[in-house]
N, C-alpha and C positions, 0 to 999 in steps of 0.2 A: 975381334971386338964384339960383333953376333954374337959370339961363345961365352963372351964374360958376360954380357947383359945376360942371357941364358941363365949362364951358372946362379948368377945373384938374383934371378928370381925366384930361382927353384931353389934357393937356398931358405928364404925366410917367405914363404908363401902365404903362414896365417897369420905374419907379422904386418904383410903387407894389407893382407885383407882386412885385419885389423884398424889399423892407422885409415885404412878409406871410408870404412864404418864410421870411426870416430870423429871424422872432415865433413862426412854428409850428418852425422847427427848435428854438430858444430852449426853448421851451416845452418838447420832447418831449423835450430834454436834461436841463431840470430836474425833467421828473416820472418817479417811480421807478414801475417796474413794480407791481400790488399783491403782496403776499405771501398763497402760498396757508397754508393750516393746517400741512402737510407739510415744508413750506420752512421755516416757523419754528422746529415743534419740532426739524426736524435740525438747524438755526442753534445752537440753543439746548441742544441733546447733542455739539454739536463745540465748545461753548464759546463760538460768535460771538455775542456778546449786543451788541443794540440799545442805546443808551441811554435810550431810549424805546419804552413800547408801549403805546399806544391801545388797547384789546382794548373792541369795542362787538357791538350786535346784541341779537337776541331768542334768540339759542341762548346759555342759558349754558353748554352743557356743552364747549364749541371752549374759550370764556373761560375755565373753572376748569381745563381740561387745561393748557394755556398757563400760565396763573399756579402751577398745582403746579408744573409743573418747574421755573420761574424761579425758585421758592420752593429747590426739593430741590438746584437745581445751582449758584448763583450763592456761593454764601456757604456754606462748608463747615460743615457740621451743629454744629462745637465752637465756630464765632464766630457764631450766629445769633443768641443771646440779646444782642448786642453791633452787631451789624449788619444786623440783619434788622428791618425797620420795618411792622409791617405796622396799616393807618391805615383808617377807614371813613367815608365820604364824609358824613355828618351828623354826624358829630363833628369837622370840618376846613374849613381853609378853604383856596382857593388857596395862597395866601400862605404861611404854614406849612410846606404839604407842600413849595413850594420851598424854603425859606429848609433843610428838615430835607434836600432833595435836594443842595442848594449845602454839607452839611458834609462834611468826609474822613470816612470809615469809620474805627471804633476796632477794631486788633489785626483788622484782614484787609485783602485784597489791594480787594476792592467791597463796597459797601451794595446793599441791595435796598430799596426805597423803595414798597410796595403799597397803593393805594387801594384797597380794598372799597365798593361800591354807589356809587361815583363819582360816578352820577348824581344821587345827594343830596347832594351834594359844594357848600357855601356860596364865594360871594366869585366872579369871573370868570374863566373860560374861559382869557378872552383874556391872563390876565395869564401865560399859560404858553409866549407868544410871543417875550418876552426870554429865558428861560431856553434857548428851544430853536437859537438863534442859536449859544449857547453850551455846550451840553448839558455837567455835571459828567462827567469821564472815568470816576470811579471810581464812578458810581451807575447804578443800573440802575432805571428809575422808570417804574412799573407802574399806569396807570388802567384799573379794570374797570367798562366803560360797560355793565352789563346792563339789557334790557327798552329798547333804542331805539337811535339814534343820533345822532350830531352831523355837523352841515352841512359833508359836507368840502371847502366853497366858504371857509370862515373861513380867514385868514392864517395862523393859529396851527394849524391841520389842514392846510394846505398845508408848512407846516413840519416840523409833525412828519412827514407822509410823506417829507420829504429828510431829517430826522437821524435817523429812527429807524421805528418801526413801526407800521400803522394795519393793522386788523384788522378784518373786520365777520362777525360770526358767523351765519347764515342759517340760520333753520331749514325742516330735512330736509322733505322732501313726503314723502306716502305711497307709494310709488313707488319711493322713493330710500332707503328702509326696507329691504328684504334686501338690497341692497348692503351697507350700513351693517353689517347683522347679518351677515354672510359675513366681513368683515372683521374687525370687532373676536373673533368664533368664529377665526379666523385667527390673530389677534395672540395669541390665549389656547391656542394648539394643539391647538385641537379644529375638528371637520369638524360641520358641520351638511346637513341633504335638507332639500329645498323645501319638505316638510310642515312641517317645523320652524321653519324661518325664519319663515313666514306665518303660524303660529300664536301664536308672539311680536310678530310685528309687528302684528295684528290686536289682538292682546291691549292690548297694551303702547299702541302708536300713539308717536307721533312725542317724545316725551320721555324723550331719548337719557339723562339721567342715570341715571334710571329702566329704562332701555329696557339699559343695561350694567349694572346690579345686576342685573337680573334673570336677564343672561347669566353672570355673577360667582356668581351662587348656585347655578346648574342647573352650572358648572363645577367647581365645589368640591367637588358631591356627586358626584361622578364616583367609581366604584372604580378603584382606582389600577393604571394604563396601561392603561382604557380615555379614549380622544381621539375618540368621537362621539358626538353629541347626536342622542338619535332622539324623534318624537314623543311613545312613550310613555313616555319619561324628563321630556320637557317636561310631558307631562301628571298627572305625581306629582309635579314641584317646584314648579311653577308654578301648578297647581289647574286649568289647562285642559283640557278634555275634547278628546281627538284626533278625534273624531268629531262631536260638537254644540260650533263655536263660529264667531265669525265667518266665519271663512276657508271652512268648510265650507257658512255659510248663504251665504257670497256665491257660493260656486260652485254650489250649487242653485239660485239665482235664474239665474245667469246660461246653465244648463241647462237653465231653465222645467221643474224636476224639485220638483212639488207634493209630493210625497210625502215625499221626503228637507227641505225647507225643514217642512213641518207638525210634521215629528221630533223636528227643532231647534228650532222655538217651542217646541212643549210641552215638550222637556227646560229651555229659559230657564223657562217658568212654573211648572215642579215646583222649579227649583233655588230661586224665588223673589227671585233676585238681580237688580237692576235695573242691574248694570255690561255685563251681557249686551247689553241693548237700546242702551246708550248707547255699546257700543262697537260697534256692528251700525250703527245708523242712519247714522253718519259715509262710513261702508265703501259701503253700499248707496246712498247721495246719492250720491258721489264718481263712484259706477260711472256711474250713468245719467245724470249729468252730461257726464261722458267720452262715454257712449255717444251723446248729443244732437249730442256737437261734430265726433265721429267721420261721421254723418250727413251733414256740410260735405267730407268729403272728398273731393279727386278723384276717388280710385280706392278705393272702400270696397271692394274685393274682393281686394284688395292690401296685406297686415297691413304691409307696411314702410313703404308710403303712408300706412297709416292709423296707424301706431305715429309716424310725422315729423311727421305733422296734430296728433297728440294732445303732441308733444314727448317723445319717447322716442327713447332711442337705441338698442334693441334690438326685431327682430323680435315676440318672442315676447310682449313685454309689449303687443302689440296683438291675441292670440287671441282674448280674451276677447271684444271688442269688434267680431272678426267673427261670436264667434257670435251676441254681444248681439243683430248687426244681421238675423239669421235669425231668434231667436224675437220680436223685439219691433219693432212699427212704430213708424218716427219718431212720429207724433200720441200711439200708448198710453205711448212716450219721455216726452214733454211732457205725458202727464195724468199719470203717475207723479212727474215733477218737485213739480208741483203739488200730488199729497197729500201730498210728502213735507214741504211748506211749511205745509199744515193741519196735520200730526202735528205738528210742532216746535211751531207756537202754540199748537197744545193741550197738548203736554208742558208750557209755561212758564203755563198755565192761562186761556190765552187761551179765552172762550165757551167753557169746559170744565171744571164744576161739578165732575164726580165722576168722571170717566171716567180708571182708570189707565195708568200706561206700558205695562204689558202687554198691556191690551185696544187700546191705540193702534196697539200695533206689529203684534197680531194682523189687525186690520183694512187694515192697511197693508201687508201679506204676502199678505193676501185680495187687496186690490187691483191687486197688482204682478200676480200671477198667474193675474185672471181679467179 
C-alpha cells in the first residue's frame, strides 16, 4: 500500500504541485484581509456600511464604540423609533433576529438590526449561514459577541468575513496603556506629560471604558482654553496623589530608593484605602516578571535588545529594566517572584487567619528591598 501511494506521487509530481498552488491562490483570494478598529469606524463615517458585523472579544469598549456609531449614523435620528431594532441576545433567538433582518425598513433608506450580549443569544449560530449567502441590502445587522469569541474556523464565520465584518476586540496590555491615553487626550484637544499619563494608567489599569471617563472628567473640568492635563490637575480630579501612588512606588522600587517606597506605604496605610495595594501589587508582579524574562536576553546591556526580548517596540520602555538588572540579581528576581505568590494566597486567605492587605504588602516591600 506504502508502494502505491509512492508510485502515485511520483507519478504526477507537478500536477500535484500544481493543484496546491491553485488551492492556496483560491484561498488567499477568498479570504478578506482582517479589519483594524480604524478602518472600520472610517467605513462607517464615510457611510460604507457592512452588512454585517461580527463585533467579539473581551474588550468591550472597541465593541460599544463601533456599535454607537452604527447606531448615531445608519438611520437618521427622525426614522429610528421606525428602523432602528435594537435586540438582546437572551431575549432572542437566531431565527427571529433573521427573519426581523430579512424585512424592508419602514419610512427610511436602511434598518439597523443590533444584538446586545449576543453571546446569550438562543437557537444556532449556524443558521446565520443562509442569510449571509445572501445578506438583505437594506439592513445593517449588528452581533455584539462580548466576554469571548467564536471559532472563525465555522462556515458561517468564514462567511461573514467575505460578506461583511468580523471583528475581535483584544484587550490593551499595561504597556499599551499611555499609548492609549495619549491618544484618546489627543482626540479630546488636550496635551498630557508622562507623569500624567502613568498616573492614570496606574490608577485606572487596563479598563478602557473606565479608563475614558476618567479622561472625559478631568476634561470637562478644564478652565476654558486651557488644553493640558498636568499631574496636579489629575491629582484634584481623580483623587490621586502626584507623589504617593503607584507609578511613583514602582519607580522606587525600581531605584532600590527604601526611603521614597517606605513614604508611599505609609501614606497607603494612613489613607487606609485598600485600592492602593491592589492596584500596586499587579504593577509590581508585572515588573519583575519582565525583569526575570529580560535576564534571557542576548544583550541585557542593550535597552533596544532588551525592549524586542521583552516585545516592545520602543527603546525607552526597556530603561526600566536595565536598571532593574543593576540593582537586583536574577535569584533575589526569582525569590521576589515567589513572595509575591505567598502575598496573593494570603490576600485570598489562603493559611492566613488575621494578617491584613496592608501588613501583606508592608512585608512585601520589606522583602523586595532587603
Amino acid at each position: 500500500m506504502l508502494n502505491e501511494i509512492r508510485c502515485s506521487w511520483q507519478a504526477e509530481p507537478r500536477n500535484v504541485e500544481k493543484n496546491l498552488s491553485l488551492t492556496i491562490q483560491q484561498d488567499m483570494a477568498e479570504k478578506k484581509p482582517a479589519f483594524s478598529y480604524d478602518e472600520i469606524i472610517a467605513d462607517i463615517r464615510a457611510r460604507r456600511f457592512s452588512p454585517v458585523y461580527i463585533l467579539m472579544g473581551e474588550e468591550p469598549y472597541y465593541i460599544d464604540q463601533i456599535t454607537q456609531l452604527i447606531a448615531a449614523t445608519v438611520v437618521p435620528e427622525d426614522m429610528r423609533d421606525f428602523a432602528q431594532n435594537i435586540l438582546y441576545g437572551a431575549d432572542v433567538r437566531m431565527s427571529q433576529v433573521l427573519d426581523l433582518a430579512r424585512q424592508l425598513p419602514m419610512m427610511a433608506e436602511r434598518q439597523t438590526v443590533i444584538v446586545r450580549e449576543a453571546k446569550a443569544m438562543k437557537g444556532a449560530w449556524d443558521a446565520l449561514e443562509n442569510y449571509l449567502e445572501n445578506p438583505a441590502p437594506s439592513t445593517v445587522l449588528v452581533f455584539c459577541y462580548k466576554g469571548g469569541t467564536i471559532d472563525r474556523r465555522k462556515t458561517f464565520m468564514k462567511k461573514a468575513e467575505k460578506a461583511g465584518v468580523v471583528f475581535e476586540s483584544v484587550k490593551k496590555k499595561d504597556w499599551e496603556l499611555p499609548t492609549f491615553i495619549k491618544q484618546y487626550a489627543k482626540e479630546c484637544n488636550v496635551a498630557m506629560d508622562e507623569k500624567s499619563v502613568m498616573m492614570i494608567a496606574d490608577h485606572v489599569g487596563a479598563d478602557l471604558n473606565r479608563l475614558t471617563t476618567e479622561i472625559d472628567k478631568v476634561v470637562a473640568s478644564l478652565p476654558e482654553g486651557e488644553t493640558r492635563i498636568t499631574p496636579e490637575i489629575v491629582e484634584q480630579k481623580i483623587g490621586i496623589s502626584k507623589e504617593f501612588n503607584p507609578f511613583e512606588l514602582r519607580n522606587a522600587i525600581v531605584q532600590r530608593d527604601a526611603f521614597k517606597a517606605y513614604q508611599i506605604v505609609s501614606y497607603y496605610e494612613k489613607k487606609r484605602n485598600t485600592d492602593e495595594y491592589y492596584s500596586s501589587l499587579p504593577q509590581l508582579f508585572n515588573f519583575f516578571q519582565n525583569l526575570m524574562i529580560a535576564y534571557y536576553a542576548p544583550e541585557r546591556n542593550n535597552a533596544m535588545a532588551v525592549a524586542q526580548h521583552l516585545g516592545y517596540k520602543a527603546e525607552w520602555a526597556a530603561r526600566d529594566y536595565i536598571t532593574g538588572m543593576r540593582n537586583y540579581s536574577a535569584r533575589k528576581v526569582m525569590n521576589i517572584i515567589s513572595k509575591f505568590r505567598e502575598v496573593d494566597a494570603k490576600s485570598k486567605g489562603l493559611d492566613n487567619p488575621n494578617t491584613s492587605i496592608g501588613q501583606l504588602f508592608r512585608e512585601l516591600i520589606f522583602f523586595i528591598l532587603n
